[in-house]
C-alpha positions as CSV (number, residue, x, y, z in Angstrom):
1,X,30.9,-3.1,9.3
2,X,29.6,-6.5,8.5
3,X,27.3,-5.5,5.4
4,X,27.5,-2.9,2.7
5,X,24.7,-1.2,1.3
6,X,25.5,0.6,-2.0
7,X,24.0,4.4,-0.9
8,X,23.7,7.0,-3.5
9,X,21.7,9.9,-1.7
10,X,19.9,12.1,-4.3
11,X,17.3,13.0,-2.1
12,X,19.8,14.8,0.6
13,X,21.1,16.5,-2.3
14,X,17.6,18.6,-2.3
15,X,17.2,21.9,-0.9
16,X,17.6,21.7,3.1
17,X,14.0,22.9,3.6
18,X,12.8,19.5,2.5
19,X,14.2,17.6,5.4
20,X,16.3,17.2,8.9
21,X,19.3,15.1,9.0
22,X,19.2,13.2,12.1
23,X,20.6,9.6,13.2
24,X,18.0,6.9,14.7
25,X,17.5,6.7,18.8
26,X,19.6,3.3,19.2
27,X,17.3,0.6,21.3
28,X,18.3,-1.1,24.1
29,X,18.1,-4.8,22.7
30,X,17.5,-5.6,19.4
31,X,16.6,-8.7,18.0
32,X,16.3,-9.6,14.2
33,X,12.7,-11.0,13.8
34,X,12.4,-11.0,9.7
35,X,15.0,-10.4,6.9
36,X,14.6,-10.1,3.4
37,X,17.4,-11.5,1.8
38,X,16.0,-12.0,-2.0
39,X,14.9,-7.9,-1.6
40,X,18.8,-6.7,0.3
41,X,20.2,-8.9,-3.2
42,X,18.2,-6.9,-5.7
43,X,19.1,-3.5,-3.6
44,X,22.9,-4.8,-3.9
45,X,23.0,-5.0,-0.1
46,X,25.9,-7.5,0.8
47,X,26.2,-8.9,4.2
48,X,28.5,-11.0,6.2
49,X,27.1,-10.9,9.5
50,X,25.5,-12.2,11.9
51,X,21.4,-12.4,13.1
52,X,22.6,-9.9,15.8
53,X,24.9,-7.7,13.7
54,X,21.3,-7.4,11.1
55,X,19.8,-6.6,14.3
56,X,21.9,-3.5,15.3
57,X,21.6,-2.0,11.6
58,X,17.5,-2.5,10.9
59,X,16.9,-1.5,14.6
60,X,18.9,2.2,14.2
61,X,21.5,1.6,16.5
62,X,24.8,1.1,13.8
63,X,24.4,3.5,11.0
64,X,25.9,1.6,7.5
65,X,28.4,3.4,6.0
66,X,27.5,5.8,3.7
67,X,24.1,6.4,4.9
68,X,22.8,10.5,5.1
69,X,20.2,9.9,7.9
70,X,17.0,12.0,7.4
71,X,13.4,12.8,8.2
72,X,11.1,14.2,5.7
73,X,9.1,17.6,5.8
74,X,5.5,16.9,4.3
75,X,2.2,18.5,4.7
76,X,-1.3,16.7,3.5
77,X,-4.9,16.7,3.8
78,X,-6.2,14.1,6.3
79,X,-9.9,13.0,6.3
80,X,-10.4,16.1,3.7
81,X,-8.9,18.5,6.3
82,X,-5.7,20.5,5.9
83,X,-3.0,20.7,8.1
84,X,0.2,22.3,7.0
85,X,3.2,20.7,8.5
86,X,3.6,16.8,8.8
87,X,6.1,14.5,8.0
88,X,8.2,12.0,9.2
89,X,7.3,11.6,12.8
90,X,8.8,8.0,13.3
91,X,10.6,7.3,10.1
92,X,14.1,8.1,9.1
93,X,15.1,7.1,5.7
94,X,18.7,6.4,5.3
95,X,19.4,7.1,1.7
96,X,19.1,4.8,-1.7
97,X,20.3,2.2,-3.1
98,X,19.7,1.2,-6.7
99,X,17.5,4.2,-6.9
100,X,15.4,2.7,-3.8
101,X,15.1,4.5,-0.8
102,X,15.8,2.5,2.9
103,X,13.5,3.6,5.1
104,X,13.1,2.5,9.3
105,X,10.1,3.6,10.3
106,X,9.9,3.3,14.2
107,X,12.9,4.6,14.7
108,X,12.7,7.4,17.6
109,X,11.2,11.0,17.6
110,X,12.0,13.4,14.8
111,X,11.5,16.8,14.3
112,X,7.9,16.3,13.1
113,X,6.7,14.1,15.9
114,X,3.9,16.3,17.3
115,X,5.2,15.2,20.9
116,X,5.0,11.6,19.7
117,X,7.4,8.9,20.9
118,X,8.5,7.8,17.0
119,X,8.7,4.7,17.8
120,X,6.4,1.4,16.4
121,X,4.8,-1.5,18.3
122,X,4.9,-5.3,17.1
123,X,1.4,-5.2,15.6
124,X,1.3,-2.6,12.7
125,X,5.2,-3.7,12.0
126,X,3.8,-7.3,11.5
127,X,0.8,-6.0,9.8
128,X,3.1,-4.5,7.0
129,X,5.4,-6.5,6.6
130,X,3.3,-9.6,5.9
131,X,0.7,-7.2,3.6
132,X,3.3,-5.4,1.9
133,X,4.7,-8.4,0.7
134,X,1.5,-10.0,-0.2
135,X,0.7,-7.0,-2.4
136,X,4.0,-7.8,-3.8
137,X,3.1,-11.3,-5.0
138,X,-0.3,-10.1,-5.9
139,X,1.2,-7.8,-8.4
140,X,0.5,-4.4,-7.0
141,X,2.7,-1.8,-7.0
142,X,4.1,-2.0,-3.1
143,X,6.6,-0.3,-1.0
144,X,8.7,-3.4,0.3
145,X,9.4,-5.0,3.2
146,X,13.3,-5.4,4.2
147,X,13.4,-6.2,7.9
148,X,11.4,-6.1,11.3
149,X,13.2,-6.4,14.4
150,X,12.0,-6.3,17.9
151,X,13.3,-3.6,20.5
152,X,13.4,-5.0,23.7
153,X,11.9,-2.2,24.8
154,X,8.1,-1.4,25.7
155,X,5.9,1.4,24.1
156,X,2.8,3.3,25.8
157,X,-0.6,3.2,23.6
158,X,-3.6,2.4,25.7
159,X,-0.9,0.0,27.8
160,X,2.3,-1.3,26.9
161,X,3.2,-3.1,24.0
162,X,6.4,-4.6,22.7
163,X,8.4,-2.1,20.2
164,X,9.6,-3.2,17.0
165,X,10.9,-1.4,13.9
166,X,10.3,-2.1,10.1
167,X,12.7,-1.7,7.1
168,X,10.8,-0.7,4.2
169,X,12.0,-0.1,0.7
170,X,10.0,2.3,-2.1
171,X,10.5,3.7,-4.8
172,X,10.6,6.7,-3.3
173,X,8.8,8.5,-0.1
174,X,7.8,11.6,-1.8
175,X,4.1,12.1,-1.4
176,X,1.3,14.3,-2.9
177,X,1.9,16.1,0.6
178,X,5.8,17.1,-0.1
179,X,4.3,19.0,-3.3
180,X,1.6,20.9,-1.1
181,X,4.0,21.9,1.6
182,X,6.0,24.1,-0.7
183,X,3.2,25.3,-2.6
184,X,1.4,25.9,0.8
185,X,4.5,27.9,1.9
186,X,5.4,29.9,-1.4
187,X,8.7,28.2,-1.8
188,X,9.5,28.2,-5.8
189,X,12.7,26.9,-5.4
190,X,12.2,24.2,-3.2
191,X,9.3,23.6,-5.7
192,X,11.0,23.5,-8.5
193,X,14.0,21.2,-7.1
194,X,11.2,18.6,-6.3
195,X,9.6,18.7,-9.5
196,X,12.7,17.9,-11.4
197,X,14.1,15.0,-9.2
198,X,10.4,13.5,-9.1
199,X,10.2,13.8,-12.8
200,X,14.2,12.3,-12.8
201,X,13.5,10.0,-10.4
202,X,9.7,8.5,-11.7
203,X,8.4,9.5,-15.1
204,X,11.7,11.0,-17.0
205,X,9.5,11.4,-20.5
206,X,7.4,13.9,-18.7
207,X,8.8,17.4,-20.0
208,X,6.1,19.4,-18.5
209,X,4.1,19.4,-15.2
210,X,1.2,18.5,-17.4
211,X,2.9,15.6,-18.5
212,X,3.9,14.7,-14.9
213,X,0.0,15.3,-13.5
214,X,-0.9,12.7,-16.5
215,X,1.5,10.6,-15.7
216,X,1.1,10.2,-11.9
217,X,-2.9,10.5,-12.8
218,X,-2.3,7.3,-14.7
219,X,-0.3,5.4,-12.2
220,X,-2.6,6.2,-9.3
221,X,-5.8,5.2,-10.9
222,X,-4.1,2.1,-12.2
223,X,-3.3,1.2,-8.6
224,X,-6.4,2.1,-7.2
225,X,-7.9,-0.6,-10.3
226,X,-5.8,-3.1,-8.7
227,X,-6.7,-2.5,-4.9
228,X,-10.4,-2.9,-5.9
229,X,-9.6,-6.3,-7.7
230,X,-8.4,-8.1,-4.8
231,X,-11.0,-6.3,-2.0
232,X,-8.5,-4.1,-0.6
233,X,-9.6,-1.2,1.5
234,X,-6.3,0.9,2.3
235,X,-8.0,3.0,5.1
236,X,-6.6,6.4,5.1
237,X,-6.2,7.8,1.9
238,X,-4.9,11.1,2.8
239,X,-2.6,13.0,0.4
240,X,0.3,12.4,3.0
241,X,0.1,8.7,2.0
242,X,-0.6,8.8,-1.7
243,X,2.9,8.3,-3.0
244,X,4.0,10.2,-6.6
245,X,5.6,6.7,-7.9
246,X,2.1,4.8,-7.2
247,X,2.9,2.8,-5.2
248,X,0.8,1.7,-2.3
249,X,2.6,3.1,0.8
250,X,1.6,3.5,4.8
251,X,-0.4,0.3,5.6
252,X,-2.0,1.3,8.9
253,X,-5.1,0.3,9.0
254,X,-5.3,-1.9,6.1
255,X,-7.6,-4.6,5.5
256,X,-8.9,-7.4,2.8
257,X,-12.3,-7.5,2.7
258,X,-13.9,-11.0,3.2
259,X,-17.8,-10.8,2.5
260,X,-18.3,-8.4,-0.3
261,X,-20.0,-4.8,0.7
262,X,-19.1,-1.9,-1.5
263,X,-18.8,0.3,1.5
264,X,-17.0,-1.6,3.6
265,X,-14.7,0.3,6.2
266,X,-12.5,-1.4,8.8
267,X,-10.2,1.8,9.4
268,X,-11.0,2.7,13.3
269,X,-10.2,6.2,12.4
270,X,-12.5,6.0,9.4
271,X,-15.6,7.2,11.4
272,X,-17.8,8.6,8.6
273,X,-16.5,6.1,5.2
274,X,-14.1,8.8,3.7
275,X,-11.8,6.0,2.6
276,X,-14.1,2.9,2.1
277,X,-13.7,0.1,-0.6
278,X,-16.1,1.8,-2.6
279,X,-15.3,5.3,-2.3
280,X,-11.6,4.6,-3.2
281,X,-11.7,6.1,-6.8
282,X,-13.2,9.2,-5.7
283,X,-10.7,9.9,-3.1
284,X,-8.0,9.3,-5.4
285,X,-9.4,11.9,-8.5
286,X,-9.3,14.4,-4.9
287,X,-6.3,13.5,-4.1
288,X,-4.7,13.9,-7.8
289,X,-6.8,17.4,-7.6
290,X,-4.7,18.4,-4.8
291,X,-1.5,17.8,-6.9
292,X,-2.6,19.5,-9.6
293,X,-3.4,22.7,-7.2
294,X,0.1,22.3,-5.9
295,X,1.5,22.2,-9.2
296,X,0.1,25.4,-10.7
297,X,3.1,27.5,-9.5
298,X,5.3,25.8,-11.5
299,X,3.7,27.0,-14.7
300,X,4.3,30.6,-15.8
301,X,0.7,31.1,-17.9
302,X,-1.0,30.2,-14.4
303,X,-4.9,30.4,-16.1
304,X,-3.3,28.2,-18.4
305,X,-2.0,25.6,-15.6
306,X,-5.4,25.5,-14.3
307,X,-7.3,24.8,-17.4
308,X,-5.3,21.8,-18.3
309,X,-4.6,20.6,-15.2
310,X,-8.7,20.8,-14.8
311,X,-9.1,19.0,-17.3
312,X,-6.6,15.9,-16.8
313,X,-8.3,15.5,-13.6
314,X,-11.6,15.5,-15.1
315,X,-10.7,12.5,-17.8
316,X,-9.6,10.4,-14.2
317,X,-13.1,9.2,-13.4
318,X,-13.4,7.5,-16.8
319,X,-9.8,6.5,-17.0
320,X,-10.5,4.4,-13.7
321,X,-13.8,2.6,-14.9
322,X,-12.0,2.0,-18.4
323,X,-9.5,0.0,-16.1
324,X,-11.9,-1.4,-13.4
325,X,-14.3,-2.6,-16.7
326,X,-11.2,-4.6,-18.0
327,X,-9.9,-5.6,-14.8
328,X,-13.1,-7.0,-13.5
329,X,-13.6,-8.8,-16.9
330,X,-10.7,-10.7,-16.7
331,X,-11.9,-11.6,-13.1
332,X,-15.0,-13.7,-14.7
333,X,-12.9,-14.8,-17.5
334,X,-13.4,-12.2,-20.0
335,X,-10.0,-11.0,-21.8
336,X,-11.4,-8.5,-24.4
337,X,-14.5,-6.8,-22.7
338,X,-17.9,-5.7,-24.8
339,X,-19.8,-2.4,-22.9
340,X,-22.8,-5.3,-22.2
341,X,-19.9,-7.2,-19.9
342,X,-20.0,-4.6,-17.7
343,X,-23.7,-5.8,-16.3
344,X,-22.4,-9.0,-16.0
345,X,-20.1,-7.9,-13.5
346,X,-22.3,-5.5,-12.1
347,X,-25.2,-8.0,-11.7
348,X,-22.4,-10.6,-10.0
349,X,-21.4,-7.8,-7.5
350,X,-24.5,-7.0,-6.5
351,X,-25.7,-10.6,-5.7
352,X,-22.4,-10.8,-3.3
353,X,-23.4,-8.2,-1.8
354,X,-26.7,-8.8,-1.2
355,X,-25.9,-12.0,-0.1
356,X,-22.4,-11.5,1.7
357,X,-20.8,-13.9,-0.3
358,X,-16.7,-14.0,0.0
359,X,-15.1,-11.7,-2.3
360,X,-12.0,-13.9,-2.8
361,X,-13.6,-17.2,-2.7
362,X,-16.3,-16.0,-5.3
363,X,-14.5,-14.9,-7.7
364,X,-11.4,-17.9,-6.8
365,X,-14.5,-20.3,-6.9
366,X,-15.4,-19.4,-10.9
367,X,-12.8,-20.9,-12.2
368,X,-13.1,-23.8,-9.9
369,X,-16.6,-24.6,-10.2
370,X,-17.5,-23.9,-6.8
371,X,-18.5,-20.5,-6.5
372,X,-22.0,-21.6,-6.1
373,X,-21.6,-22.4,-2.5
374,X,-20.9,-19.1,-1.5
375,X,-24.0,-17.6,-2.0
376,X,-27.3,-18.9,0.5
377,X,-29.9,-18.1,-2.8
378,X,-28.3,-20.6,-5.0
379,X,-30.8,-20.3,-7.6
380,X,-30.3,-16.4,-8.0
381,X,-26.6,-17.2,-8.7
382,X,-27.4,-20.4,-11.3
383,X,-29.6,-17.5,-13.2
384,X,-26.5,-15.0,-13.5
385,X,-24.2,-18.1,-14.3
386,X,-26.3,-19.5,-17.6
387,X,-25.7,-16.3,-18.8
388,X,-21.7,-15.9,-17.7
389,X,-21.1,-19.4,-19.1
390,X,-23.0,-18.6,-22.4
391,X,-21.0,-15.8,-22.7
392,X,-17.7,-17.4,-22.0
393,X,-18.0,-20.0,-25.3
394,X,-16.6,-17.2,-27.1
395,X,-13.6,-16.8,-25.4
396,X,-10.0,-18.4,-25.5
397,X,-9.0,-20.0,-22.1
398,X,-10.9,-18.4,-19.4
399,X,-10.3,-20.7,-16.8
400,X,-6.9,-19.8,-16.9
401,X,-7.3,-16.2,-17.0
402,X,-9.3,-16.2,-14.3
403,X,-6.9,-18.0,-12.4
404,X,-4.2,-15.2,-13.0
405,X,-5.9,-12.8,-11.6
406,X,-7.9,-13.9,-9.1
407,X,-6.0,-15.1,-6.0
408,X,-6.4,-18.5,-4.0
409,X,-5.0,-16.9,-0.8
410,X,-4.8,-13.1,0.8
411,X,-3.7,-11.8,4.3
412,X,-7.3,-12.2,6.1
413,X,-7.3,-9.9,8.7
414,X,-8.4,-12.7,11.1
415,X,-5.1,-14.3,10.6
416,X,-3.4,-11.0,10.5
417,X,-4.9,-10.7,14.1
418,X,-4.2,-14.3,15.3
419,X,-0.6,-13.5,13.9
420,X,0.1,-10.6,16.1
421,X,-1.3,-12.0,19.3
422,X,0.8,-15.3,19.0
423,X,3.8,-12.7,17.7
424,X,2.9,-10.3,21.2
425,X,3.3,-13.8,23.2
426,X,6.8,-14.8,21.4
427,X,5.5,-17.3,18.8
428,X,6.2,-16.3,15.2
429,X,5.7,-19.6,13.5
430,X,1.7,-18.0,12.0
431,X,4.1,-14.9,10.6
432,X,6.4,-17.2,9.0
433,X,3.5,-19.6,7.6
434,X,1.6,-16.7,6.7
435,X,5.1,-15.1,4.8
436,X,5.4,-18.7,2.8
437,X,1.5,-19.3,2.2
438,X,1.6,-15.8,0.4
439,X,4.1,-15.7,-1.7
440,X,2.2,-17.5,-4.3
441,X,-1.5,-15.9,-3.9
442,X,-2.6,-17.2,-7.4
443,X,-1.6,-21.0,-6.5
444,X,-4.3,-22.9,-5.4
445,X,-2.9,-23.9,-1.5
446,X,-1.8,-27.7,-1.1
447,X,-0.1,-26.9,2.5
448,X,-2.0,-24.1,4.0
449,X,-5.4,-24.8,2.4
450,X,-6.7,-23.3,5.5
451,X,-6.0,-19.9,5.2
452,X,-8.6,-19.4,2.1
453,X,-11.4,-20.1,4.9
454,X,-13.1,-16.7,5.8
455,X,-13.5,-16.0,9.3
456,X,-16.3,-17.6,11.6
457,X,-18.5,-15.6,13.3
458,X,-16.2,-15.6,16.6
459,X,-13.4,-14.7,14.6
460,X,-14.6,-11.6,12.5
461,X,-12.1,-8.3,12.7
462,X,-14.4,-5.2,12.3
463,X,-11.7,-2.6,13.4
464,X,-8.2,-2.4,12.1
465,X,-6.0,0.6,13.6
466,X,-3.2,2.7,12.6
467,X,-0.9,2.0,15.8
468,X,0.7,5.7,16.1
């Protein structure tokens, strides 16, 4: 075979229960759209192939050698509401390499399909590929995007649409929902087997399953911290896509906010604002609460479990504005935050969002001197700036601070939209300018200055959807 991916399968060494072995349903003409070669070098992939060879691999139809094809079992809670068996329904992860899992997701139907077709169309495989790698660039802990290749074959939403597949790499795919499907079904040893590769496999200095809560407490609510500070709203927040390594995982209906509103929701499926940019912290402390229930049988003293694990759950609200008070401070140029900063970012916020200033181009705009033009009451924002810039004199390069942290260029989900319709028609010269403009987010843009324009009116997305 014309490339070699070094597979060590740790995963398919678990108990059975946790997954099916299966191989991908081959496609009838693939066709390599996008392929990561700096990510297959870092994964030790080697390749000596051709476009069409790549093809045949990241579409399902030639299995690499060494590979242990496999769907996985999950369960979760989605929009608050439990429902006991989920899991891979299009996705068929085909082992690790350098403790990374390879994952296709569009694949063909699995055992947990629900009578769905498995498979992907062009959009959402577009959609994350180009966000995924964004949030790379922006510094957020990210599943990865490897390749995307085009089926040749049509799938049936509301009409047809051209199928596609993604290549994504994670840490790992084990979710707050593979912890609750064992506890939900009684299954100590399965349980148990999962606890120790997760702790193995993600936090290795946790001896306990308190020390594992805290530890996937800490990188959750650190992630979240970092979604707010760039205006992302991930959409659909449910324990089946809240991923133990903290990474951010399942991009469907994903979106970067451009005027500031702190409960913004784009999600289509988000009907009553479970998951919106402001609710985000809360969701996560639920979703960490959800762990910690499924934890419990792990620990012998059981009242014991639940006292502790209460309680770690309970510090999480003020662990997350700890970390959005020093994120956000560094945003308006403030390294080492005093309780009083706190208004200043507070009053800030609440002028964007009375006014619907740009959330990127505000806060870009500070450390350029032309924030000021985003906002239509001028005056109101000179007020809150005399007492910003007073407060800056006593701090050590702000300007540069600021412009660490707060990015020049995200995926706007107008040009997320214009991508996918030139994409549907053939044309992927917007995904590959879009895939260059954002590997440097923090840059200030000299070729694609466009893309830091917020939509116009005509071009505003107010739904984003999931694509299943």
């Amino acid at each position: 075979m014309s490339i070699s991916i070094p597979f060590d399968n740790s995963y398919a060494r678990l108990p059975a229960q946790l997954f099916t072995h299966l191989e991908p349903t081959p496609v009838s003409e693939p066709k390599l759209i996008a392929y990561n070669a700096a990510l297959a070098a870092e994964l030790g992939i080697t390749d000596e192939g051709n476009e069409e060879d790549l093809a045949r691999i990241f579409a399902g139809n030639d299995v690499p050698t060494g590979a242990q094809p496999l769907a996985q079992l999950y369960a979760g809670h989605q929009f608050g509401q439990w429902n006991p068996q989920l899991g891979d329904g299009r996705a068929i992860l085909l082992g690790e390499a350098k403790g990374r899992d390879i994952q296709l997701k569009g694949a063909g139907p699995t055992p947990y399909s629900r009578n769905g077709d498995g498979r992907a169309w062009l959009g959402p495989v577009l959609r994350e590929y180009v966000v995924s790698e964004a949030m790379h660039a922006l510094g957020i802990p990210t599943t990865r995007a490897l390749a995307a290749v085009e089926t040749g074959e049509d799938i049936y939403r509301e009409t047809a649409l051209p199928g596609a597949v993604i290549t994504r790499v994670a840490s790992s795919h084990i979710r707050v929902g593979t912890f609750q499907v064992l506890a939900a079904r009684g299954d100590q040893e399965g349980l148990h087997a999962l606890f120790e590769h997760a702790v193995g496999r993600h936090y290795p200095d946790a001896g306990s399953p308190l020390e594992f809560l805290n530890a996937v407490i800490s990188a959750q609510a650190t992630l979240v911290v970092k979604w707010l500070s760039v205006g992302f709203i991930h959409g659909v927040m449910n324990t089946d896509n809240c991923a133990i390594s903290g990474e951010t995982i399942d991009y469907g209906p994903c979106a970067f906010m451009d005027a500031f509103h702190p409960m913004q929701v784009f999600s289509s499926i988000d009907r009553r604002g479970r998951y919106a940019y402001g609710n985000q912290p809360d969701i996560i402390v639920w979703n960490m609460a959800q762990l910690a229930t499924a934890l419990v049988p792990l620990v012998e003293d059981r009242d014991q479990a639940v006292a502790e694990f209460t309680a770690a759950v309970h510090a999480m609200p003020a662990m997350i504005q700890r970390l959005w008070r020093e994120a956000f401070a560094k945003k308006i140029g403030i390294a080492n935050p005093r309780p009083e900063d706190e208004k200043l970012v507070t009053d800030l916020m609440g002028l964007m969002g009375k006014q619907e200033a740009d959330f990127t181009n505000t806060f870009r705009g500070l450390s350029e001197g032309n924030a000021r033009d985003q906002f239509v009451d001028r005056e109101a924002f000179d007020d809150w700036s005399e007492t910003w810039e007073k407060r800056l004199e006593t701090e050590d390069n702000p300007l540069d601070l600021m412009r660490s942290v707060n990015p020049s260029v995200i995926p706007r989900n107008h040009r997320i939209e214009a991508m996918i319709t030139s994409a549907v028609q053939g044309d992927y010269a917007l995904f590959h300018t879009l895939q260059d403009a954002l590997t440097s987010p923090y840059d200030t843009p000299t070729v694609f200055p466009d893309l830091t324009h917020p939509p116009k009116d005509e071009e505003r997305v107010t739904a984003t959807f999931c694509g299943t």
